[in-house]
N, C-alpha and C positions, 0 to 999 in steps of 0.2 A: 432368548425370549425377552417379552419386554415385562418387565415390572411396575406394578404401578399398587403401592399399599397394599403388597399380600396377592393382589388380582395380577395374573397373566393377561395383558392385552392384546390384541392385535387388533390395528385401524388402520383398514384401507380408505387413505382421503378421497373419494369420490362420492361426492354426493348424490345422494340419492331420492325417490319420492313414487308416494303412489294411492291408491283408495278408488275411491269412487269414478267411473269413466262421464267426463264432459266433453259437449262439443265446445270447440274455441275457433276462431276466426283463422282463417290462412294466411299469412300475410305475403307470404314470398318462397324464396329457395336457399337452400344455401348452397353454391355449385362450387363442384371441386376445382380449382382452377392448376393444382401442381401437387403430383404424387411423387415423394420424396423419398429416396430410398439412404436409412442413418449410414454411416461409414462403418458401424459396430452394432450389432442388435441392444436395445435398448426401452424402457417403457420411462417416458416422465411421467413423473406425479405428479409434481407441481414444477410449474414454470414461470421464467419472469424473463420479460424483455430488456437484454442490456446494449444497445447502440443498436444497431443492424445485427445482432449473435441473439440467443438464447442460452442460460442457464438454467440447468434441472435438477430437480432429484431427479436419477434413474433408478428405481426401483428394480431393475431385473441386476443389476450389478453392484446394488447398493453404494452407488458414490453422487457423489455431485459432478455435473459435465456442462459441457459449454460448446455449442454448436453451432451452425452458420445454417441458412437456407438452405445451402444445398444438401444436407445433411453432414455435414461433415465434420467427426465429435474431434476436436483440436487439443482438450483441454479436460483434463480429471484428475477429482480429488477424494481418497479413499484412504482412511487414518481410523484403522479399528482400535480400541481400547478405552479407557477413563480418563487420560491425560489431557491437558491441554490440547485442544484441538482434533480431539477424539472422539468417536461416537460409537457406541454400540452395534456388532456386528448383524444385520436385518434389521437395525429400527429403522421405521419410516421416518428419514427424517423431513421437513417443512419448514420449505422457504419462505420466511416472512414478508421482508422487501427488502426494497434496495434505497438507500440517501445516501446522498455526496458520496456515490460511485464506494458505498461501503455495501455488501450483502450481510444480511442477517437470517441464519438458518438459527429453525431451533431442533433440538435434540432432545425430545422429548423423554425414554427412557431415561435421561441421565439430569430431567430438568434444567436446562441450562440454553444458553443462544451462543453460536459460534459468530463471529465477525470474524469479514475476511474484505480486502483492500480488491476490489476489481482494476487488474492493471489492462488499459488499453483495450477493456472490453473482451480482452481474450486469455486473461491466465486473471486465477482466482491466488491471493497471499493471504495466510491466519495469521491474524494478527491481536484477537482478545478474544476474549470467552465472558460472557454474565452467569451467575447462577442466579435462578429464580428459586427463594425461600419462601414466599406466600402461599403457596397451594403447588398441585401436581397440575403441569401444564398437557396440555395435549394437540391445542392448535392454536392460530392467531394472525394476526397481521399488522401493520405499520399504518394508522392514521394519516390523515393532513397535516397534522399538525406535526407530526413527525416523532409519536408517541408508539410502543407497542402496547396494543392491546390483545390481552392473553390469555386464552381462555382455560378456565381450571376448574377442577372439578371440585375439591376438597374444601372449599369456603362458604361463606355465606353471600358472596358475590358471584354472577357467573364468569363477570372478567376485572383482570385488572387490568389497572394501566401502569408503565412503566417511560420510562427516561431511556433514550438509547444508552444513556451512559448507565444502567441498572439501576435508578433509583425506584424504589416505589412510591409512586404520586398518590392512589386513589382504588376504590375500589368500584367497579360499574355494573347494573343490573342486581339489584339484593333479592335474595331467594332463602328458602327453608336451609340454613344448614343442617346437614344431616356427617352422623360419625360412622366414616364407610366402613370401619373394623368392626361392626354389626351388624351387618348385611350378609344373608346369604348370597353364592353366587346368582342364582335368580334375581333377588332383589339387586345388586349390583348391575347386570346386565338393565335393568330395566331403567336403574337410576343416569346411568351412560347413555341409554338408547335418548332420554329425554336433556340431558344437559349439555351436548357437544356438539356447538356449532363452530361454525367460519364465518367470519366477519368479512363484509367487503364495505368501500369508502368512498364518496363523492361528497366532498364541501364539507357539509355540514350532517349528510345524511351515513346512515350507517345499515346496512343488511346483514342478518342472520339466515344463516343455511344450516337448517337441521342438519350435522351429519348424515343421524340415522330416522329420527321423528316428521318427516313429510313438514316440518311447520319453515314458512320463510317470512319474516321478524321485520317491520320495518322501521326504523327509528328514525329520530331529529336529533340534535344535540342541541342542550339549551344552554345559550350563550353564557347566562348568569354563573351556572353553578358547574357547567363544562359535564352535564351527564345528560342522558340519553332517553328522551322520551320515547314510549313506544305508541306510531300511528296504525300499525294496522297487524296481526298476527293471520296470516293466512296457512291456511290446509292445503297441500298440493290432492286435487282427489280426481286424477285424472287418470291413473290408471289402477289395475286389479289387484297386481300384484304386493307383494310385501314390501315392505324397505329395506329390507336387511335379512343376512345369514348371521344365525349366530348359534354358537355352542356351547354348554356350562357345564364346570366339574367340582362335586367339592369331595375335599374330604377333612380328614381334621389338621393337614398340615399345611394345607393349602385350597384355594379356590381359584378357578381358574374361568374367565370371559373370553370368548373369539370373537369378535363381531366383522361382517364385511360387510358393506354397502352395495347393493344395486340397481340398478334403476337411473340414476342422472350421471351427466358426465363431467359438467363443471360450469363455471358461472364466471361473469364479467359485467361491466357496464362500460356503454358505451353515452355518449352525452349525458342525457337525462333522463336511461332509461337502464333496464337491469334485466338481464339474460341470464336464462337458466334453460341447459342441454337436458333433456330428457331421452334416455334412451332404453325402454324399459326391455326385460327378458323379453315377455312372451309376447311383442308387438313384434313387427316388422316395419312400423314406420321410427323415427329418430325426430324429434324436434329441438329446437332453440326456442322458450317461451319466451315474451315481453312483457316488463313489469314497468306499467310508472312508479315511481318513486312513496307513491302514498298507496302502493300495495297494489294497485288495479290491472290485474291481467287485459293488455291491450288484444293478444293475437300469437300465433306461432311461426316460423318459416321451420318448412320441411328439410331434414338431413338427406336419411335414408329410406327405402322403402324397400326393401330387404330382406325375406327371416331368416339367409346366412347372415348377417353382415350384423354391427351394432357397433354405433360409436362408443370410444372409452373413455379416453381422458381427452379433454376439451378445454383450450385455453382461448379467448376473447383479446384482441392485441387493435383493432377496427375493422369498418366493416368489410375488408377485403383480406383480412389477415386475422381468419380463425384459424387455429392449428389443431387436429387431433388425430387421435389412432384408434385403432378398432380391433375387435374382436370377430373372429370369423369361425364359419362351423361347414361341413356338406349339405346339410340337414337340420330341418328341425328337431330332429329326435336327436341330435346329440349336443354335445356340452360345447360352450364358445370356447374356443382357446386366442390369445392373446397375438394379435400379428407385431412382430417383434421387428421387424426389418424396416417398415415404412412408416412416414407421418404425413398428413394430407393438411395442405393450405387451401383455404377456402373463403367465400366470401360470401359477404347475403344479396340477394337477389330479389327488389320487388320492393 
């Protein structure tokens, strides 16, 4: 189980969003153009493009793997323990990025980033570990600049930044700190529902993705002092539903938070513009929103329109090479389970 200051975690990275229903502009399609059957059952969570291959967590086998178009997983790495190059057996682990052909996953249970050497695009070498001592880390990503920024919950920052080589440079976004060993579990779930996003990156510009809070954060980064103004804070209020499942337990020796995410599938940018999959429960349609940069929802292009079917995890690579997978059911009246065998290429249309 994952630990985090006394709190039991579990985060499933899929972002999520929902509230009030609005009409939004159509803009296109997104047509499946090649249904890919993996060579092993498999769910990424998160993914990153390395030459013509993919690297993932897989989540149903908890290892990191490495695939080709055609589906076919060549390449896995699975090291349970606390050692060097280890990670805790079911944590989520979270691919940061990739520079100079190095991968940076972090491992969040155990705080810490594993680096490992991409040979040839198709076998993964550990080759250093950072530990993160500033706060309990939970998500993050690799800047322009070629800095991690990381996000934590136990500070008065919501993120830092970091040096690939583990140094700590700065602290980004200043907020209430609060001392989470007073917190009931209620109060804790609530404090996480509101502090735990995903950063994504172009230039100069930077987005937040509520995890669990429907809010999506638009920033600049100002040249002078190298931190992050915020232009625009928006509410996803487009659909009814909740943003999240979550569970609480306390007792005196312990308190425990579940949280999952539902509702979005995952985000990217493409030029100058910022996409976010929406695929909520109880719709039947699936979209891909579009953001400009200074927060303004341009329009949607349609996924699915389905009430078996819903997209799950959704990676953004351009605009003829979206990848995701889906959850499937007979009926409405029953529960989505997970299609474990295929992942669909796709492209926007219109």
């Amino acid at each position: 189980m994952r630990k985090l200051t006394g709190i039991i975690l579990i985060v499933i990275f899929i972002i999520t969003a929902c509230g009030k229903k609005q009409k939004i502009e159509k803009l296109g399609d997104i047509e499946i153009h090649r249904k890919v059957k993996f060579s092993q059952k498999m769910i990424p969570m998160s993914l990153l493009k390395i030459g013509k291959n993919y690297v993932a967590y897989d989540g149903y086998n908890d290892q990191i793997a490495l695939f080709d178009k055609s589906g076919n997983i060549f390449f896995t790495y699975k090291k349970y323990g606390k050692g060097p190059g280890e990670y805790v057996k079911e944590e989520d682990l979270f691919l940061l990025g990739e520079v100079n052909n190095k991968l940076y996953v972090l491992a969040y249970a155990q705080n810490k980033v594993l680096i490992f050497d991409i040979i040839n695009n198709s076998k993964l070498e550990f080759i250093d570990e950072l530990r993160i001592d500033s706060g309990n880390v939970i998500v993050g990503g690799i800047s322009p600049e070629k800095k991690m920024i990381l996000n934590v919950i136990n500070n008065e920052y919501l993120f830092h930044l970091y040096s690939l080589d583990g140094d700590y440079e700065m602290g980004l976004i200043k907020r209430k700190q609060i001392d989470l060993e007073q917190l009931s579990a209620e109060e804790m779930k609530k404090y996480l529902v509101k502090n735990i996003f995903i950063p994504t990156f172009k230039g100069r510009n930077m987005i937040l993705i509520g995890a669990f809070n429907k809010h999506i954060k638009f920033y600049v980064k100002n040249d002078n002092d190298k931190r992050y103004k915020l232009i625009k804070d928006v509410i996803i209020h487009q659909y009814k539903e909740k943003s999240y499942n979550s569970e609480t337990n306390q007792n005196k020796n312990d308190r425990r938070v579940v949280l999952s995410n539902i509702g979005l599938a995952g985000q990217g940018i493409l030029e100058n513009n910022y996409y976010l999959a929406i695929s909520p429960e109880n719709e039947a349609v699936s979209y891909i929103n579009k953001y400009k940069f200074d927060g303004t929802l341009i329009g949607a292009y349609e996924i699915e329109n389905k009430t078996t079917e819903r997209i799950n995890n959704l990676f953004i690579f351009n605009k003829d090479e979206i990848l995701y997978t889906k959850q499937l059911r007979n009926n409405k009246n029953e529960e989505y389970k997970q299609e474990l065998d295929y992942f669909y290429i796709s492209k926007i249309t219109g």
